[in-house]
mmCIF file of the C-alpha atoms, coordinates in Angstrom:
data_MODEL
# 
_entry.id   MODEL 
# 
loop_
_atom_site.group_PDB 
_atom_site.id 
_atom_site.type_symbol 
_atom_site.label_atom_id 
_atom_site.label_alt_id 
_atom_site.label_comp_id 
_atom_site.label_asym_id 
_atom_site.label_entity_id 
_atom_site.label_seq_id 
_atom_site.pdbx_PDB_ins_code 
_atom_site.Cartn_x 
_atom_site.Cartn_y 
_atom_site.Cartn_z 
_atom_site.occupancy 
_atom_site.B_iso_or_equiv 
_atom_site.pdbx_formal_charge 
_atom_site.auth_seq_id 
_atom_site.auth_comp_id 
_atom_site.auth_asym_id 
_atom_site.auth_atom_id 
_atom_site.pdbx_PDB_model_num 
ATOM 1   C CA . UNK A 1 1   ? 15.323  4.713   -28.600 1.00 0.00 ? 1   UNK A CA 1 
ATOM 2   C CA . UNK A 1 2   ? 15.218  8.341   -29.155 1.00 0.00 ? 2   UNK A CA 1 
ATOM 3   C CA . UNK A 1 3   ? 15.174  10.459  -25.567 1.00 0.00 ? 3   UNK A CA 1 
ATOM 4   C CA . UNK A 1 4   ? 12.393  12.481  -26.444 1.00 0.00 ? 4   UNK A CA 1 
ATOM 5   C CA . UNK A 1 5   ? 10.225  9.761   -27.631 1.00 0.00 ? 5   UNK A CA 1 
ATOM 6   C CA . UNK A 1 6   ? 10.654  7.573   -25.363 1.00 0.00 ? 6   UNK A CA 1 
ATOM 7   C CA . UNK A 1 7   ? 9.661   10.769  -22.713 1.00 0.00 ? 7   UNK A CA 1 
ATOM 8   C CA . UNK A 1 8   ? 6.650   11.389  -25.185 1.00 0.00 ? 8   UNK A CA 1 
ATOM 9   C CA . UNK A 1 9   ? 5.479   7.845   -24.978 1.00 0.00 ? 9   UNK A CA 1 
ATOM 10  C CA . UNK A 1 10  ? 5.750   8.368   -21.206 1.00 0.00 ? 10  UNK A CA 1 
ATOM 11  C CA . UNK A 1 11  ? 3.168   11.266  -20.775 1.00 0.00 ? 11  UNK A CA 1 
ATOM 12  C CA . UNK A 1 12  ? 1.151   10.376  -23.573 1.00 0.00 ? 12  UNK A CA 1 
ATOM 13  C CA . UNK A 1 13  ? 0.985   6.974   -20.950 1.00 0.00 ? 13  UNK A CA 1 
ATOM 14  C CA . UNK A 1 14  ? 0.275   9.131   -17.969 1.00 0.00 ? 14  UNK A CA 1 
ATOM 15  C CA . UNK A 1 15  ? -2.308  10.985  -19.420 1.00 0.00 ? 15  UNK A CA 1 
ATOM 16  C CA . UNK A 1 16  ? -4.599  7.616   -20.135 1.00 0.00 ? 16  UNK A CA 1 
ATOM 17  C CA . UNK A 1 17  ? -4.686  6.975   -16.625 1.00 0.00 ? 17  UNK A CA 1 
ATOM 18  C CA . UNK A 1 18  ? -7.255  7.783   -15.013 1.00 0.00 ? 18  UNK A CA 1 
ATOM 19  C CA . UNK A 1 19  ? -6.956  7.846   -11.454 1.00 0.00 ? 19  UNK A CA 1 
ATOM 20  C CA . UNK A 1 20  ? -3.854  9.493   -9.548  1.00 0.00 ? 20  UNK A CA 1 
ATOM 21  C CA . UNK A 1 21  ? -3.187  6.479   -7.668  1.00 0.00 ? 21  UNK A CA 1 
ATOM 22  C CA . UNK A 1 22  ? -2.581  3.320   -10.485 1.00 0.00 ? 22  UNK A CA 1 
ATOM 23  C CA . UNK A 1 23  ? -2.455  -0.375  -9.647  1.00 0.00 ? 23  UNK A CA 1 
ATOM 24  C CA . UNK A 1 24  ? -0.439  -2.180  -11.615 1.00 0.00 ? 24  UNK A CA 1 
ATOM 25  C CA . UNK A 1 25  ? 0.848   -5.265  -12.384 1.00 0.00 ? 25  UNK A CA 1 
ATOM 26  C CA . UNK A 1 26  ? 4.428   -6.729  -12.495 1.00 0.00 ? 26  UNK A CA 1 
ATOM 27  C CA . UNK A 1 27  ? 5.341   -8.331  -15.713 1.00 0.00 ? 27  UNK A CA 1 
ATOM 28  C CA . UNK A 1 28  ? 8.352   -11.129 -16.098 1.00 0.00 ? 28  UNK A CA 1 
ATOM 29  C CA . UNK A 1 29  ? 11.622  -9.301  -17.124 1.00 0.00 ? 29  UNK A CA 1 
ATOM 30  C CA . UNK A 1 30  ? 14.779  -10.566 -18.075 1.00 0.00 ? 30  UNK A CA 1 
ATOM 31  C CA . UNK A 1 31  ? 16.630  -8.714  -15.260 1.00 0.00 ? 31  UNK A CA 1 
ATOM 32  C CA . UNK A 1 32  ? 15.026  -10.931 -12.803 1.00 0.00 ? 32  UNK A CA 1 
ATOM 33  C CA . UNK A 1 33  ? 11.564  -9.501  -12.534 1.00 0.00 ? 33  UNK A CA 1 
ATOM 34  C CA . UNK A 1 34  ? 8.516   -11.543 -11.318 1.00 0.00 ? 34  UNK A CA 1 
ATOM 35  C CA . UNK A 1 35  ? 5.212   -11.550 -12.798 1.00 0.00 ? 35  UNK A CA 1 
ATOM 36  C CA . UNK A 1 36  ? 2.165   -11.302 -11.017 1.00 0.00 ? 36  UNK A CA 1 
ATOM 37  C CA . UNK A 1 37  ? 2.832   -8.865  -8.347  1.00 0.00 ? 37  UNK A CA 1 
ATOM 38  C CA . UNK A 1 38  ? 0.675   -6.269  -7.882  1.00 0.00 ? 38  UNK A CA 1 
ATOM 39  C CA . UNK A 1 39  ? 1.295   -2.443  -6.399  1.00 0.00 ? 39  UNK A CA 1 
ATOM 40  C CA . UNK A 1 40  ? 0.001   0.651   -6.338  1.00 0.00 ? 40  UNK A CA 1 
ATOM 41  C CA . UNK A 1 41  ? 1.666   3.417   -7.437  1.00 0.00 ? 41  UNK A CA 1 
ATOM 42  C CA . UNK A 1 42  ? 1.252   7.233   -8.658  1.00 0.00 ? 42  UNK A CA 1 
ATOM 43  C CA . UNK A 1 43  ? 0.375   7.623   -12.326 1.00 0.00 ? 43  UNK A CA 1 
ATOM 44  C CA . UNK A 1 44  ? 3.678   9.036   -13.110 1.00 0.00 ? 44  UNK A CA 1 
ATOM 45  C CA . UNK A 1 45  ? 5.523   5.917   -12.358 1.00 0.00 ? 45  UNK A CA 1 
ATOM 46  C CA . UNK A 1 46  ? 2.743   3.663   -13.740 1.00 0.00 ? 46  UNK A CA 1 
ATOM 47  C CA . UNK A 1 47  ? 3.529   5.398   -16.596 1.00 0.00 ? 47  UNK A CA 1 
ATOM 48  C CA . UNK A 1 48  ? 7.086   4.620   -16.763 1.00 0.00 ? 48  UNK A CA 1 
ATOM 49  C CA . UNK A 1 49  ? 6.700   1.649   -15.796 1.00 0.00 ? 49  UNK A CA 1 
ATOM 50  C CA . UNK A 1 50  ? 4.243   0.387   -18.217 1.00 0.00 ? 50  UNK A CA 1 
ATOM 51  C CA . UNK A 1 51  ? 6.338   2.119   -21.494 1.00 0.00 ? 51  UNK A CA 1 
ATOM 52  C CA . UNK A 1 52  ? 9.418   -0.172  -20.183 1.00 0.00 ? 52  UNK A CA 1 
ATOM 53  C CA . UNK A 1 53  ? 7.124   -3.040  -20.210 1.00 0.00 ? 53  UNK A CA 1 
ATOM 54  C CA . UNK A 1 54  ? 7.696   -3.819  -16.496 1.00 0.00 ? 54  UNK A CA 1 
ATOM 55  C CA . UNK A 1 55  ? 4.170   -3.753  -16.001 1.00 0.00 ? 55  UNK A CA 1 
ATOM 56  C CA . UNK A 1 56  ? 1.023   -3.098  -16.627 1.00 0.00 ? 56  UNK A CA 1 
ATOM 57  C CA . UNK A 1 57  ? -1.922  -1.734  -15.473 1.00 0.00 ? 57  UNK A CA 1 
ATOM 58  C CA . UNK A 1 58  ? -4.744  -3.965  -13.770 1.00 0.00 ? 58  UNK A CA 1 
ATOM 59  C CA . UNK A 1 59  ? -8.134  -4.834  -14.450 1.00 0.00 ? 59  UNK A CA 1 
ATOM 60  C CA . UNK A 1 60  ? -10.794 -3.693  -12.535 1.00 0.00 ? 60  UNK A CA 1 
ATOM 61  C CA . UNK A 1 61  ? -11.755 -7.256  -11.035 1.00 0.00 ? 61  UNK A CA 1 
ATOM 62  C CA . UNK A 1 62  ? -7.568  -7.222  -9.782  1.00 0.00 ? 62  UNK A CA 1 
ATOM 63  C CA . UNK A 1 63  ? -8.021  -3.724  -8.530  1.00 0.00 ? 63  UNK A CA 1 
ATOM 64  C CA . UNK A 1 64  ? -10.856 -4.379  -6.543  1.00 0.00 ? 64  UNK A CA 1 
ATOM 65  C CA . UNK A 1 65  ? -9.412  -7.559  -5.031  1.00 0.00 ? 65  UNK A CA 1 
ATOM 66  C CA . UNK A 1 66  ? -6.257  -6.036  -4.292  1.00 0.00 ? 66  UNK A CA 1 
ATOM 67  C CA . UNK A 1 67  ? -7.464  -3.018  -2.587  1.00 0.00 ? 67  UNK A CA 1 
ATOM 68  C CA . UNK A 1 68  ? -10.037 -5.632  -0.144  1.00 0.00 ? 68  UNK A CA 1 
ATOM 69  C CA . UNK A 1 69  ? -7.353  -7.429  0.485   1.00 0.00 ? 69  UNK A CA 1 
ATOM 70  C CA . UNK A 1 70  ? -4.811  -4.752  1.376   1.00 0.00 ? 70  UNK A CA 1 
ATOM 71  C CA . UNK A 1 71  ? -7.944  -3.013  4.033   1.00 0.00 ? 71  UNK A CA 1 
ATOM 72  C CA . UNK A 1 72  ? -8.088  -6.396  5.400   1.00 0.00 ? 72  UNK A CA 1 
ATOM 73  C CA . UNK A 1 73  ? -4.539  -6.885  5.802   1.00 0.00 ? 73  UNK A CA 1 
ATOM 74  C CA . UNK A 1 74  ? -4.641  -3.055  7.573   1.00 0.00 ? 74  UNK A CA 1 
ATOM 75  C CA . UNK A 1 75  ? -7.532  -4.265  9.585   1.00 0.00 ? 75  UNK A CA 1 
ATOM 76  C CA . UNK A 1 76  ? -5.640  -6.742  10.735  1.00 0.00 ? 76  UNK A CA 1 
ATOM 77  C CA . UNK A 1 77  ? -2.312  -4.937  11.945  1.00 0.00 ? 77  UNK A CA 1 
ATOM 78  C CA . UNK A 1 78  ? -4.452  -2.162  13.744  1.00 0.00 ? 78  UNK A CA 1 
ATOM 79  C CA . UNK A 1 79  ? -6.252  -4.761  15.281  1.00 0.00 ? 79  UNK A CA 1 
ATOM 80  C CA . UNK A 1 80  ? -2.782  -6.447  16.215  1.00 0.00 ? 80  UNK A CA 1 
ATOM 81  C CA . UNK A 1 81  ? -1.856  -3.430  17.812  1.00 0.00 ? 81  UNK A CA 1 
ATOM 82  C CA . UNK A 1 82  ? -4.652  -2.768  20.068  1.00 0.00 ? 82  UNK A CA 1 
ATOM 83  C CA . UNK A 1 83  ? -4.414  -6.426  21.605  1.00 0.00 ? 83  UNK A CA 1 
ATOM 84  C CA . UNK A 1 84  ? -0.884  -5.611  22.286  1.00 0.00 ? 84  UNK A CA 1 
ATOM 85  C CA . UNK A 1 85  ? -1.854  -2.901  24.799  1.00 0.00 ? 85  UNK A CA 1 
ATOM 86  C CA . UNK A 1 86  ? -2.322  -3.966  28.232  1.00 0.00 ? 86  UNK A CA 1 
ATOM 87  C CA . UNK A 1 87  ? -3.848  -1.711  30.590  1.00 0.00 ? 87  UNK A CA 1 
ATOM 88  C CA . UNK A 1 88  ? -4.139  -1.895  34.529  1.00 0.00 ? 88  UNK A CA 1 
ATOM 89  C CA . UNK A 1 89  ? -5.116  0.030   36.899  1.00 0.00 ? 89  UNK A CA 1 
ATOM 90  C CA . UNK A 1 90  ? -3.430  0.662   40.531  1.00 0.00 ? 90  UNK A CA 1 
ATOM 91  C CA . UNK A 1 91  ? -5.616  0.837   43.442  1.00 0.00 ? 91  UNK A CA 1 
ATOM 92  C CA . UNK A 1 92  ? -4.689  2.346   46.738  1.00 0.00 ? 92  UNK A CA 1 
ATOM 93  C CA . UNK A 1 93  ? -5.212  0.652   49.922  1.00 0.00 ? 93  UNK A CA 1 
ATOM 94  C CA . UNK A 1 94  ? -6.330  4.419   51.343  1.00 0.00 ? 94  UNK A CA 1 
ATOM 95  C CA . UNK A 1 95  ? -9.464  5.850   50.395  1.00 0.00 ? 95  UNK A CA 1 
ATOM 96  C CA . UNK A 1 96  ? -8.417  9.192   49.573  1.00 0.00 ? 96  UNK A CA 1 
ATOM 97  C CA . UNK A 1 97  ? -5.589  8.553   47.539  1.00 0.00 ? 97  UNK A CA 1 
ATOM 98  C CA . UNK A 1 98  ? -5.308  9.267   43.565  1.00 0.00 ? 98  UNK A CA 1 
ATOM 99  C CA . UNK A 1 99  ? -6.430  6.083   41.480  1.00 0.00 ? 99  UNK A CA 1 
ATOM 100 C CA . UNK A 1 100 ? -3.756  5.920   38.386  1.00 0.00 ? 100 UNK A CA 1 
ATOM 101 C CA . UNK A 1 101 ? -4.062  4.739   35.238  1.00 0.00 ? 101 UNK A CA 1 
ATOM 102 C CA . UNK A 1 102 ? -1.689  3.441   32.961  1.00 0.00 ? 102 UNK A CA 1 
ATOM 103 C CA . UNK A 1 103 ? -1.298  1.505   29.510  1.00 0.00 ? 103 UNK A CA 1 
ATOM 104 C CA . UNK A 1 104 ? 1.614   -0.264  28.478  1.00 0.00 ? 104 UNK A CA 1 
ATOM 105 C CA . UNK A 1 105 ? 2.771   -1.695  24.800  1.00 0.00 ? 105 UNK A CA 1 
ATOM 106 C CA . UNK A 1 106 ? 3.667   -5.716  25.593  1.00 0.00 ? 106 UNK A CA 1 
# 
């Protein structure tokens, strides 16, 4: 293939996407590639990626259920996180004496 084209092909890609963030949609290759994984990526790469038939570009229902299932899987991490923490407190046997406060990762 031609250089240039093939770099035509690309942009003329790029430019049918619509949003600047693309998910897309690995396709079996012969290099090893599986099919069926999904990613998002910038429109520049979806680009490329779809013109070397890699992948292509989802469909709104696999969009949506990627991106639910991606907040839910950050959701889940954060949430991971914060029951990691353990916090305690040290109290002083004197009255007068500075109460301290610390919180440590487990």
């Amino acid at each position: 293939m031609d250089i240039r084209a093939y770099f035509q092909k690309v942009r003329e890609t790029e430019r049918n996407l619509s949003d600047a963030h693309v998910v897309i949609v690995s396709l079996e290759t012969p290099e090893g590639g599986k099919a069926g994984r999904m990613t998002e990526v910038s429109r520049s790469s979806a680009a490329q990626l779809i013109v070397d038939g890699k992948a292509r570009q989802a469909t709104a229902e696999e969009r949506a259920a990627f991106l639910k299932a991606t907040r839910e899987a950050l959701a889940a991490i954060e949430e991971a996180a914060l029951a990691s923490k353990i916090q305690f407190t040290v109290v002083s046997d004197q009255p007068n004496r500075v109460v301290k406060q610390r919180s440590e990762k487990g």
